[in-house]
N, C-alpha and C positions, 0 to 999 in steps of 0.2 A: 758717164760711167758712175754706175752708183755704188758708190762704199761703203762696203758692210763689215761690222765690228762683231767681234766675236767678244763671248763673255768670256773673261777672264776665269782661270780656275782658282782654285780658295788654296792658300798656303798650306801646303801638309803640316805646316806647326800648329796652325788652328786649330781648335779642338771643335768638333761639331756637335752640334745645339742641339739636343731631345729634350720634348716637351713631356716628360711622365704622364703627369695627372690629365693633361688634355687626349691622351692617347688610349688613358683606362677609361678616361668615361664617353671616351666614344664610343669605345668597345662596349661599356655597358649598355649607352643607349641605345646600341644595335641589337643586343641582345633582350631588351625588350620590347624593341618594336618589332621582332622576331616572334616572342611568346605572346605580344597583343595580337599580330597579324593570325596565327593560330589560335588562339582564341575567338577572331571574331568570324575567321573561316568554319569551324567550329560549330558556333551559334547557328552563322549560315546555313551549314548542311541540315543540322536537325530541323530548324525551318523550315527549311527547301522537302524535305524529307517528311514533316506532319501537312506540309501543302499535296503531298502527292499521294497520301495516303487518301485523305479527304478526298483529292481530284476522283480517286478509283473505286470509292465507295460512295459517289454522288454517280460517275457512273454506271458504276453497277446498277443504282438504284435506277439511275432513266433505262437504262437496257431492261431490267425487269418489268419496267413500266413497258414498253413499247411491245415486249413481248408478247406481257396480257394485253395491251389494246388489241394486237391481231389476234387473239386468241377470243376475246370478246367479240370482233366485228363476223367470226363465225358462227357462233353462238345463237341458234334460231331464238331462244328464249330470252324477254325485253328485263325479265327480273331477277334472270341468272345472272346478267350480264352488269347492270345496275349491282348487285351483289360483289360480283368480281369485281367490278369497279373501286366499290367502298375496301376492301377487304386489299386489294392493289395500292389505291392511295395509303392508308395507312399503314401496309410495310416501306413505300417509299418515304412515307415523314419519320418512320422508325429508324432506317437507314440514313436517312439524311442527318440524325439527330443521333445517333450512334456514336461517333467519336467523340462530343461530350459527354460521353457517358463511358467510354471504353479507359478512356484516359483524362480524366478532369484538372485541373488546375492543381487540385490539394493533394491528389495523388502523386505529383513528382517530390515532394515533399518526406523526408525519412519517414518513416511509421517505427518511432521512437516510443512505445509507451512506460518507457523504464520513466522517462523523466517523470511526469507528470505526477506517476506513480512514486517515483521518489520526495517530490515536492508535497503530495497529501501524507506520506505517513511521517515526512521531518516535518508537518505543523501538525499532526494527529497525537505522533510518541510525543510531542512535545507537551501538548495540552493534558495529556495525562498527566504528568506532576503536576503542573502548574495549576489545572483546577484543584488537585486535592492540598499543595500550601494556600492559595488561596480560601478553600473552605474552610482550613485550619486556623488561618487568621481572622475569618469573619465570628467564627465561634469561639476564639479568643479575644475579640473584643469587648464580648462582654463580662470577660472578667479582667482586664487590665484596667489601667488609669484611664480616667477620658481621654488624654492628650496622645495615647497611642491608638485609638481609634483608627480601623482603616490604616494601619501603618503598610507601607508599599516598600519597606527595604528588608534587606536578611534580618539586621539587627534586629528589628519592629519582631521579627518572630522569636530570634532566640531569647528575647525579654521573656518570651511566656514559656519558653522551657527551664529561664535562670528565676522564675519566682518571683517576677516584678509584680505581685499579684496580690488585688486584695479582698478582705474578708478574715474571718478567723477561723476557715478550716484550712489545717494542713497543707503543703504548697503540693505536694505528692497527689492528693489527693484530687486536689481542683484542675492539677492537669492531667491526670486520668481521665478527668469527667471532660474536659477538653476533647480527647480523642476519642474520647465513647460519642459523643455528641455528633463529631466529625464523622469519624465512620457510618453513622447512620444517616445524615446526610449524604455523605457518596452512596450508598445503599439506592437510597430513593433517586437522585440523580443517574444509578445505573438502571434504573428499571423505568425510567419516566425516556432513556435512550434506548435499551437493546428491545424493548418488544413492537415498538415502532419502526425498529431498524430489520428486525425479522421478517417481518411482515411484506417490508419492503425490500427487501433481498428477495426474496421468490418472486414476489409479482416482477419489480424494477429489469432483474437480469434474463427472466424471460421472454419479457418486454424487449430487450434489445435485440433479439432474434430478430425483431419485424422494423424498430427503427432505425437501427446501426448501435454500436459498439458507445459511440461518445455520449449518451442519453445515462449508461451507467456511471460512466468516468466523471459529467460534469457534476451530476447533482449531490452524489459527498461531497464535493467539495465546496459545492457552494452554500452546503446547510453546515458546513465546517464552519466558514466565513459569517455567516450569518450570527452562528452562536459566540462567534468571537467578539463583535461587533454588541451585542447584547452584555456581554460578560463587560466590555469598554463601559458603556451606559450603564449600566449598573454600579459601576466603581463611580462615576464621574457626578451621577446622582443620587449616590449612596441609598441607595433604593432597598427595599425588602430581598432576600435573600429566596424569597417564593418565584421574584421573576425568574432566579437564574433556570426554572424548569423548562418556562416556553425556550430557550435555545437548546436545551436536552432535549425536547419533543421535535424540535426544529432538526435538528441532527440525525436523528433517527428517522423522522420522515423521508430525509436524503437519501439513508440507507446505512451510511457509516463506514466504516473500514469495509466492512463483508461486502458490501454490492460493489466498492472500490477496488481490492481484493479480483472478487468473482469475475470483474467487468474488464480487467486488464489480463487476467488468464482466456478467458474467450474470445479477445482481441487479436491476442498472438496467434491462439488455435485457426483463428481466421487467416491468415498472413500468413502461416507457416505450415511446411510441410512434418511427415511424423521424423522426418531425419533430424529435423533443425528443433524439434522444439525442448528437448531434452536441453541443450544449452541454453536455450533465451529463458530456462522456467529456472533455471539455477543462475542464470544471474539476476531477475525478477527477484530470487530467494537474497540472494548476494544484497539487492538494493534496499531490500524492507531491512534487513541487519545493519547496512550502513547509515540508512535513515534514522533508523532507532538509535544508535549509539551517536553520532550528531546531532540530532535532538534533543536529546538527554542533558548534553555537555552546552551546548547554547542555550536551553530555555535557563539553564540553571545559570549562568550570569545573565539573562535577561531580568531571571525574578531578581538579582542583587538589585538591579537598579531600578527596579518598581515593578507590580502590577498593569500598569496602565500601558508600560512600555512591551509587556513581555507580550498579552493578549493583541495591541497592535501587529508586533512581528507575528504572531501565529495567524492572524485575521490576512496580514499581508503575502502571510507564505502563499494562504488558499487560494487569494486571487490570482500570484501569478500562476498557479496550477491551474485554475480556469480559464486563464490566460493564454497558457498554451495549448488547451486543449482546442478550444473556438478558431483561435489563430494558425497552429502550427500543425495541429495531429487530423493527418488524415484519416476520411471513414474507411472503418475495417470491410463493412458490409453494404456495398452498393446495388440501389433499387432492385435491381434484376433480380438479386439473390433472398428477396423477402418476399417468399412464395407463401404463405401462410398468414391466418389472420391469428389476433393473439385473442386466446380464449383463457379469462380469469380461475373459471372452476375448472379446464381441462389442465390449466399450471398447479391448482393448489391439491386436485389429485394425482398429480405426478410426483409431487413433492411427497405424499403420505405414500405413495406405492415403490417407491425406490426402497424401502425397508425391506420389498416383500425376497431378495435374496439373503435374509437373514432367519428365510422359515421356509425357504426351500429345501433342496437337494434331502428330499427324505432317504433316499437309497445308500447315503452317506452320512450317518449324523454327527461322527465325528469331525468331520466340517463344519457342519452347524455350531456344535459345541466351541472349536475352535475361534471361530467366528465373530462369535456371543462373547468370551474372553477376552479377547481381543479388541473389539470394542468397547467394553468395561475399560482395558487398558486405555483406549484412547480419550474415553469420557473424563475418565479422572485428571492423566496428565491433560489435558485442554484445561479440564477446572482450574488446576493447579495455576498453567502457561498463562491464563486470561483473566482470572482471577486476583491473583495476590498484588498486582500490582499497589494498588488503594493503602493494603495492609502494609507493606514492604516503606512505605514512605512516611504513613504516619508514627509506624515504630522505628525509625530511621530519624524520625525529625524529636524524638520523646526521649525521655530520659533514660539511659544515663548518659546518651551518644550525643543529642542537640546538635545534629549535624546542620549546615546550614544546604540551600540551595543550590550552592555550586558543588561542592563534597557529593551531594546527592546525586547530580548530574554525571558527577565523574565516576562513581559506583555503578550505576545504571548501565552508562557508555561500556566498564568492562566488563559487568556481567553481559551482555549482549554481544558483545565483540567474540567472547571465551565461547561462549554458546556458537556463534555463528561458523567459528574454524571446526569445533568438536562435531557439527553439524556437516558440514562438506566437507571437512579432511577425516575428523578420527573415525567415521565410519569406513570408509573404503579401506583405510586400513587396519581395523580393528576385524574386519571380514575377513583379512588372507587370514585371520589366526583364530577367532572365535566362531562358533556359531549364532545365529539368530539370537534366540534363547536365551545364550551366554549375556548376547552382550544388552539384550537387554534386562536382568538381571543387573549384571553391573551396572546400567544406569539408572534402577530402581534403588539398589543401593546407596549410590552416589548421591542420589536425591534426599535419601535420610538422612547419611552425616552431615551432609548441607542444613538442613532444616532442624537437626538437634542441634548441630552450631550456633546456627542462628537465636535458637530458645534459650539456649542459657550463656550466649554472649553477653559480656560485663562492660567491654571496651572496645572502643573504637576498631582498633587490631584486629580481634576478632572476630569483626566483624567482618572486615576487608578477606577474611582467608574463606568468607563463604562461596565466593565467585568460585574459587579454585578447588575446592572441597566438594561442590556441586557440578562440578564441570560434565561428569559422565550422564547427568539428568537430560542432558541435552539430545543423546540418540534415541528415548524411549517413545516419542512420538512418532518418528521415520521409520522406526523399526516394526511398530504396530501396524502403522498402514502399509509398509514392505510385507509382512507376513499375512496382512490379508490378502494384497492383491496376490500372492501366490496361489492362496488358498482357493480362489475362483479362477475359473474358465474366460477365457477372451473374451466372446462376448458379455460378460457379466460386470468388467472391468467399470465400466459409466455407470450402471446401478449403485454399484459398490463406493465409488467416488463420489457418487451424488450423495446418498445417505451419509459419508463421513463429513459431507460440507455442511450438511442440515443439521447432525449434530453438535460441529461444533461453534455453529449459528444459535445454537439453542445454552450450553456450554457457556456461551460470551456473555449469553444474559443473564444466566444464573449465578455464574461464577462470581463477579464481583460483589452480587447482591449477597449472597451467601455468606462471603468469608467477612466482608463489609459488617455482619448482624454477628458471626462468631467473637468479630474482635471487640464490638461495640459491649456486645456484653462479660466479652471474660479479662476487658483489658485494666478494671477495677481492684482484679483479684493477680491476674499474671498478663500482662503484655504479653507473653511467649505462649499461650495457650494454643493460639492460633497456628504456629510453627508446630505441635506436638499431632495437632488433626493432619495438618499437610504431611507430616514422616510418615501415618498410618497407614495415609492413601497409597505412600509410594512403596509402604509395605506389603499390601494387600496385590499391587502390582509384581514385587519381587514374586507372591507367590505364584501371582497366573505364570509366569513365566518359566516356574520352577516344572 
């Protein structure tokens, strides 16, 4: 007989043993072998799922074949058939080759082109100060001491606003000639980039019609990269200040901002329907405003700590924007959809004939008239918006303010910032209570006390209150191209947008060059001269408006 022992029970006074933490991470590790095992079920199905599409579109195609072979073996004629034949094979290699084409690898990929777009204009906004302290220093070396040559810190430049200078004429005076000198090299630098960059904006973005969208996107950016990389070599070999053109020529052959610009708005117009694109064009809007005011505030402690370091980060920015472009951004416009071949002379008269709804609608002329106005409005504020930058920094960096590169930076960052809310908030509601008219008015206005502020600003202070004195200058552009597209007809809407993009492609290149040769020459007699022409224009505006 065999005896069997029972376990004994455990004293009620014992306290029983839990193990906590062995108990939570069990439970964890269940929990995610739970969200792996869905995951890779998951995977599975779409697999299973892109297998079976293929399986039914390889079918198709031998069913369509098989169908024309009986359709051929009736066929009394040897060369109808032969015919059919060829014209059969080649929809089944079309079919068979179909789903790399329908859905490609780069297609599951976002179709993000905020980024990219964001990466070229925070090394683009960025390179604009930074070449024009740069030119200011290279033109102040030749009045400083040898040993500040080529000086690459803040300091190195505020010596030549504090008179470390020598000679026996007047310090006043030699740094005037400083910024007249400077200004006319930006001058020349802007015109040795915008009419290369024109040129190539019309032909480049038409162009993308036939090759895809990323053929605009990459090449500012890589003629960005290029001239930054030159501007390096030039510092490193202290070379002639003549090379710095070939990367101004270099740049502009890219295209520049405008084909960057143009080339990221017809990406989206591809990708999107007309519901969606009012929001992706206003945060597109959103992302050049935040680029620019990040740019502003970085390059300006980059220049603290040299030239050689800042042109670096801006050289590097470019790359990774072509980086992601090659990499990451999928084509907007796939083979199928480039029905047309590109014709040079039928692009560059489309370009001159889009004007031609500005000398239409005879049966209405005060539409014309309108129109005409209107346009005027936009030419001027563009000059203004595209223009002054060059100015705004070398009388920013001159006396009696000597601001250095970071100040400068953080000035920029808030006028840009103040412009970009007054631009997407104060309009919408400045509309429940003004008219068109009104409110652009008030920011032709606005644009004056800015600009007479700015002329006869003594100190620092006062300078700082021009962001916020100016603030309402900000709607007069949105309001001008709001009041035209009213003024036409639906279908006229793309004439009308096209001609405003050419102008203010044309605008960008004059702009700089212009006020660049005003300040070079009146900035001997008043630094502020230049501010008295910009109140003119934005008076001459109040009146169209009136």
């Amino acid at each position: 007989m065999v005896q069997t022992t029972t376990p004994t029970d455990p004293s009620p006074s014992a306290p029983k043993r839990t193990n906590k933490p062995k108990v939570f991470l069990r439970s964890l590790v269940a929990k995610w072998r739970v969200s792996f095992d869905w995951v890779r079920r998951l995977k599975s199905a779409r697999r299973q799922s892109d297998q079976e599409d293929q399986y039914l579109l390889q079918a198709a195609a031998s069913a369509t074949s098989v169908s024309a072979a009986s359709t051929i073996t009736q066929a009394p004629d040897d060369s109808v058939s032969k015919c059919s034949i060829s014209v059969v094979e080649a929809d089944v290699a079309d079919t068979i080759q179909s789903p790399a084409e329908v859905t490609p690898w780069c297609c599951k990929l976002p179709q993000l082109v905020e980024m990219p777009l964001f990466l070229y204009f925070l090394a683009y906004k960025a390179c604009l100060p930074l070449k024009e302290q740069f030119i200011f220093a290279l033109v102040a070396a030749n009045y400083l001491m040898p040993d500040d040559e080529y000086s690459l810190s803040s300091e190195g430049r505020s010596t030549a606003c504090r008179a470390n200078i020598t000679g026996e004429s007047p310090v006043d005076l030699i740094h005037n000639k400083i910024q007249q000198d400077s200004s006319r090299l930006l001058c020349y630098f802007n015109l040795a980039k915008n009419v290369p960059a024109l040129i190539s904006t019309l032909l480049v973005c038409s162009y993308t019609d036939v090759v895809g969208r990323k053929l605009g996107l990459l090449l500012p950016c890589i003629g960005g990269a290029l001239k930054g990389i030159i501007y390096v070599v030039v510092i490193y070999c202290k070379a002639p200040v003549s090379y710095l053109y070939i990367g101004a020529v270099i740049e502009g052959l890219g295209g520049s901002h405008m084909t960057m610009a143009s080339s990221a708005y017809a990406y989206l117009a591809d990708i999107l329907n007309h519901d969606q694109r009012s929001m992706r064009f206003a945060a597109v809007q959103a992302v050049l405003f935040l680029a620019t005011a990040v740019g502003n505030v970085a390059i300006g402690y980059f220049i603290s700590w040299g030239y050689v370091h800042s042109f670096w980060y801006v050289t590097l920015v470019f790359v990774a924007a072509v980086s992601y472009i090659v990499l990451l951004l999928p084509e907007s416009r796939l083979p199928s959809e480039k029905t047309f071949p590109f014709d040079v002379t039928r692009t560059l008269k489309q370009s001159v004939t889009v004007f031609r709804i500005f000398s239409s609608n005879s049966d209405n002329p005060e539409v014309i008239t309108r129109l005409r106005l209107l346009l005027v409005v936009f030419i001027f504020d563009s000059l203004i918006l595209l223009g002054r930058n060059d100015v705004d920094v070398l009388y920013m960096m001159g006396k009696p303010f000597c601001w250095s590169s970071v100040v400068i930076g953080y000035f920029q960052a808030v006028r840009y910032l103040l412009m970009a809310v007054m631009a997407m908030l104060g309009v919408p509601l400045l509309q429940l209570i003004f008219s068109d008219a009104c409110m652009g008015m008030f920011g032709s206005l606005s644009g004056i006390a800015g600009n007479m502020l700015s002329a006869f600003a003594s100190t620092s202070a006062m300078l700082w209150l021009v962001p916020e004195v100016s603030l309402g200058s900000a709607v007069v552009t949105p309001l001008a191209e709001a009041m035209m597209s009213k003024s036409v007809n639906k279908d006229e809407q793309g004439a009308l947008f096209a001609s405003v993009g050419v102008v203010q492609a044309v605008s960008d290149m004059a702009s700089g060059a212009a006020f660049d040769v005003v300040y070079a020459e009146t900035v001997l007699e008043d630094s502020g001269i230049v501010f008295f022409i910009i109140a003119a224009l934005y008076l001459f505006c109040a009146g169209i408006f009136v």
